[in-house]
N, C-alpha and C positions, 0 to 999 in steps of 0.2 A: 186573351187573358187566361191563366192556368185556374181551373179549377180549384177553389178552396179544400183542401182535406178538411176532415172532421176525426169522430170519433172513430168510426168507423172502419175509418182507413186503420189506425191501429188495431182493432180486433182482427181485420183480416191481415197484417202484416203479422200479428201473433198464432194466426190460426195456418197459416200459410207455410211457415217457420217453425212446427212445432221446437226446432232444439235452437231457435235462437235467445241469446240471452243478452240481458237490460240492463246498462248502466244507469242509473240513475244521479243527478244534479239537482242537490233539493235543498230549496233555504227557509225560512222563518214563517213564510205564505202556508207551511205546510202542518204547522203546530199555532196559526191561529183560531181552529177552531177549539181547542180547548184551555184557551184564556191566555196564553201564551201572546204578548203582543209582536207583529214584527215591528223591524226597526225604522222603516223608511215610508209607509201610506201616510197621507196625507190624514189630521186629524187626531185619528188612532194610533199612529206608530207611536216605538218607546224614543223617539228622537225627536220627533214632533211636541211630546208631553212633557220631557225633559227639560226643552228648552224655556222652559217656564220657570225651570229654578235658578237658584243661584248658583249658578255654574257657568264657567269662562266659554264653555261653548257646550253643546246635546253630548256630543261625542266624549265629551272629557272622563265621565264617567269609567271609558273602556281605554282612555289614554295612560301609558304606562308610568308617564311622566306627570304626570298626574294624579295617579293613584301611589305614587312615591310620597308623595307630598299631602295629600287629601283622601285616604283611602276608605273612610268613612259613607260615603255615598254610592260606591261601589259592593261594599259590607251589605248596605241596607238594601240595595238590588238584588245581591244575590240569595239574600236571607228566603227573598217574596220570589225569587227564580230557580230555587233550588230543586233539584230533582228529588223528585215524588210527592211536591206539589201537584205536578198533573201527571193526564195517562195520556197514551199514546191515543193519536185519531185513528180513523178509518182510513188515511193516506198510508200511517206507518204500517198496521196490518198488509196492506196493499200490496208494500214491499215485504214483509215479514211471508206471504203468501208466493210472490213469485220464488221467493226461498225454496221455502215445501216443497213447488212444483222442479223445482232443479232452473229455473230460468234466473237465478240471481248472478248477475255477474259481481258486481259492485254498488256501493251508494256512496256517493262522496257528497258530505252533509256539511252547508256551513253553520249548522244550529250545535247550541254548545248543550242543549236540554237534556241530549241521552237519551230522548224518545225512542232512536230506533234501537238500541241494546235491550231496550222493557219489552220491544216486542218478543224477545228470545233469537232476535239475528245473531248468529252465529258474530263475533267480534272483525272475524278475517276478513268479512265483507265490508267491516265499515270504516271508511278512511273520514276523519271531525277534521277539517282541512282550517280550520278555526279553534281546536282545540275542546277540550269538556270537562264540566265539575267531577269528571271519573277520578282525576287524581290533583294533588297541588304539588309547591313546592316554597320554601323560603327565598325570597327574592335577594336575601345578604349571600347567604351562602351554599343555598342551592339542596339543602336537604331534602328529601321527599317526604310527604304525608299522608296519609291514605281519606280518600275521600268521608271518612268515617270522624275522623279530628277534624277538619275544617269545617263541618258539619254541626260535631257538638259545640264546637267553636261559638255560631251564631246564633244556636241556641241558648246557651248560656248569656249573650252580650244582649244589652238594652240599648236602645237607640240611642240611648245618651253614650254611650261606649261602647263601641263595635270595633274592635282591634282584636284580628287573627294572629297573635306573637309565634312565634317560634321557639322551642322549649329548650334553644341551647342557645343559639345569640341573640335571640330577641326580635329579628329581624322581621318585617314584613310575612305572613303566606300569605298566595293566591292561588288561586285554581288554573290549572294548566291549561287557561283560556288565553288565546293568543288575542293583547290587546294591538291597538296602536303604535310602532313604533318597535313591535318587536316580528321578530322571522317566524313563518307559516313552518310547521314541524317535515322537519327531512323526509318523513315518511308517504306526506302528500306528494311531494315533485318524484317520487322514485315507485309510487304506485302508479301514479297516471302515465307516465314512462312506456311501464311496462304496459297497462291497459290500452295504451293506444298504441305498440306494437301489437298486442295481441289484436284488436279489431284492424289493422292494418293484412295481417295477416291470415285472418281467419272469415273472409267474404262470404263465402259459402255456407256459414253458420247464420250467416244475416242479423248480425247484431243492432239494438235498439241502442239510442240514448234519449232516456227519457227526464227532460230540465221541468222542475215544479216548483212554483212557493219562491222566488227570487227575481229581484229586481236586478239581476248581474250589474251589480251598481261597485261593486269590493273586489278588488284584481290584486293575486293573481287568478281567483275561481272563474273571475267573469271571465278571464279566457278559456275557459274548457271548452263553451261549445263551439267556439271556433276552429280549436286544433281538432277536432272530431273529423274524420275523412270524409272526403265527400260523397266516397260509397255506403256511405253509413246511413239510416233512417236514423233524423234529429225528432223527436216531437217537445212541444211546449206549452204545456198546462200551467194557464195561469192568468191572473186576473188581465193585465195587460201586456201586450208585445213587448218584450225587451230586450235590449244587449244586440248579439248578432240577429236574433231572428227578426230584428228590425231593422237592422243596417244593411244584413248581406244576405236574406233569404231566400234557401235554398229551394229550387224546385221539387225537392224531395220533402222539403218538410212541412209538416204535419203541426197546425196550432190550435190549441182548444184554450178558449175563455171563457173564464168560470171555477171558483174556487175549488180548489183540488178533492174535499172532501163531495161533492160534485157529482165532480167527475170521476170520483172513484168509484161511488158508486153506481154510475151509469155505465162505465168500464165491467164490473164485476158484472153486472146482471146480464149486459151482452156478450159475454167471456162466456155464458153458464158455469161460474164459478162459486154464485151465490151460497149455495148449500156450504160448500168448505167454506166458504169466506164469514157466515154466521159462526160454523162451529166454533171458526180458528178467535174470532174476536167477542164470542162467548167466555171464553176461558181468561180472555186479558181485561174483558168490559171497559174498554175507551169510552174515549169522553167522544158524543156525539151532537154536545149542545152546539149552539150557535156561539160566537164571540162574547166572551166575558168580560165586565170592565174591570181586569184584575189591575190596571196600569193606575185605577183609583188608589188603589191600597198603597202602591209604592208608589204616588203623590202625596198622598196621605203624609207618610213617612219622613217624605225628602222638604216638602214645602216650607217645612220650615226650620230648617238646616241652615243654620251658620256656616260655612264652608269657612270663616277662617280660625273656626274652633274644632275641624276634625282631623285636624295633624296630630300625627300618633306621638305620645310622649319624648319618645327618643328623638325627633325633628324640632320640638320646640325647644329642648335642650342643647340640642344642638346650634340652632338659632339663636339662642342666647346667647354661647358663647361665641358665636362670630359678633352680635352685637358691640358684645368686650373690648374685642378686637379692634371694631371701629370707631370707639369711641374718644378718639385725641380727634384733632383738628388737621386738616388735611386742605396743601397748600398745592396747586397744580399751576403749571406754567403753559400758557398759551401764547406763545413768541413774542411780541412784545407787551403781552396784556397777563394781568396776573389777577387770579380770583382768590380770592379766601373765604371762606366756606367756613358758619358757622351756625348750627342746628341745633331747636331747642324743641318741644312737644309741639308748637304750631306755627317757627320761625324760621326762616331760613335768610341769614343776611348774607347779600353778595354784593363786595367791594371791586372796581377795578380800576387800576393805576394806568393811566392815558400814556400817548409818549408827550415827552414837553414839549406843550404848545403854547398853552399860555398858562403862568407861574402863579398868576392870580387862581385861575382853576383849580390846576394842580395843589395850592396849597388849602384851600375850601374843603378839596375831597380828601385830603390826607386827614383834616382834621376831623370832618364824619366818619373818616373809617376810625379811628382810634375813639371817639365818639361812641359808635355802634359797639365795638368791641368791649369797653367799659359797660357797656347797659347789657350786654350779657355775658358777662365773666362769670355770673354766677347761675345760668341755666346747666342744666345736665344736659352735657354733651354724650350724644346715643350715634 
């Protein structure tokens, strides 16, 4: 049986390689230590706590087709998630640090928090393969907004009305967070492209890829560390084994269990990196507490949420007037069976015409249907 790697084994693949550089695969594991909940632990995630409200499923929340219709619950999420609520951990430092040293290659992030931009990472380094409250836009007609408007937006709105409009048709904003149901931004497929030609091609450099804080449970991300070469050192920080390094694990790689904040800094202290790594997160002072229960506050909020009262003005208007619409009586033909449908606030009469069998029947139920018909000729038909 192959020896288990440790921590270890990356200090001297880093010390061995001084000009190799790290990509980085980092999801929501990596901003739970500063209150930030992920979305999938059992208990504590924000999908787990979710499904406690009145919502047609946890996820509907981030569903787009869903937030068309209900956007209100979404509002009230991002209000309690919005960037600069929290600071960056000792994870983001981490990588804000292999920067400084020139060892950054990449960090492709499926957390929409903006943690790693607060550390001062240069922007070219970071691919949000899920999208970030950095910018929005109107879901009608596509204008942009600067993260600054959506912002005073939620501040301004009370939980009884949390509608982001649009200042020319009215329409929907959202934050250029890629829900359910919509496409992951061009920019992710045409960066990792090229990063996996360049460690395809550049051996001798000995590049890392280092996966943190994710349950690669969301694809297309969950496939990155699979298309990684084989010549490549994978490692995987993180509470449990998952995705490929539990399906297909490689002889090369490298898996450390135990919360990233951790292991980062068990990382840093055997690097002899410590001294820079105080200065550098002196100047930013992250959050170094343990797990906060912020996921109360935005229970707090949601529990008691009517969802069929947060459809934004323009949709119950709209509603209505299809109502209108429907409102005659409406006779369908089913081959030799015919229904007649007629709806009042808690009635629904349905009649149907047999074929002739027997004349006696037939004429019984003709006469309850005109019957029925007469006892409610004068409900509102909706």
């Amino acid at each position: 049986m192959t020896e288990q790697k440790t921590i270890d084994d990356v200090v001297l693949h880093l010390e061995k390689y001084p000009n190799s550089q790290v990509i980085f695969l980092v999801g929501a594991g990596i901003s739970t230590s500063c209150g930030i909940p992920d979305f999938r632990s059992p208990k504590t995630g924000l999908y787990h706590n979710l499904a406690k409200l009145k919502l047609p499923f946890a996820e509907a929340v981030f569903d787009i087709d869903f937030f068309q219709e209900n956007p209100k619950p979404f509002y009230i999420l991002a209000k309690e998630l919005y960037p600069g609520n929290f600071k960056p951990t000792h994870f983001h430092y981490l990588m804000k640090l292999f920067e400084e040293k020139g060892r950054l290659r990449r960090i492709y992030t499926q957390n929409i928090d903006t943690l790693e931009m607060q550390t001062g990472i240069d922007p070219k380094y970071i691919i949000e393969a899920h999208g970030s409250f950095a910018s929005n836009h109107c879901i009608e007609c596509d204008k942009n907004f600067p993260m600054e408007y959506f912002k005073s937006k939620l501040n301004e709105a009370s939980n009884e009305y949390v509608f982001c409009k649009c200042d020319e048709c009215g329409g929907l904003v959202k934050p250029n967070i890629v829900f359910f149901g919509e496409d992951l931004p061009l920019k992710f497929f045409e960066q990792w492209d090229q990063d996996l030609l360049w460690m395809k091609s550049n051996k001798d450099k000995h590049p890392l890829v280092i996966v943190a804080g994710t349950s690669l449970a969301v694809y297309p991300f969950a496939n990155l560390p699979t298309e990684v070469p084989n010549n490549v050192s994978r490692t995987l920080m993180n509470l449990e084994v998952v995705g490929d390094f539990n399906m297909n694990m490689r002889k090369s790689d490298i898996i450390i269990k135990d919360k990233t904040e951790q292991i980062t800094n068990r990382l840093v202290e055997k690097l002899g990196w410590q001294t820079e790594f105080d200065k550098l997160i002196s100047k930013g002072e992250p959050s170094t507490s343990e797990e906060k229960e912020t996921i109360e506050g935005i229970l707090k909020d949601l529990e008691n949420l009517n969802i069929e009262d947060t459809k934004p003005p323009k949709l119950v208007k709209e509603e209505a007037l299809e109502k209108e619409k429907k409102s005659e009586m409406s006779y369908e033909e089913l081959g030799d069976t015919s229904e007649l449908l007629v709806r009042g606030e808690d009635i629904t009469v349905a009649a149907s015409e047999k074929a002739e069998q027997d004349k006696k029947h037939d004429n019984e139920d003709s006469t309850e249907l005109i019957g029925l018909v007469e006892e409610t000729s004068d409900l509102k038909i909706t």
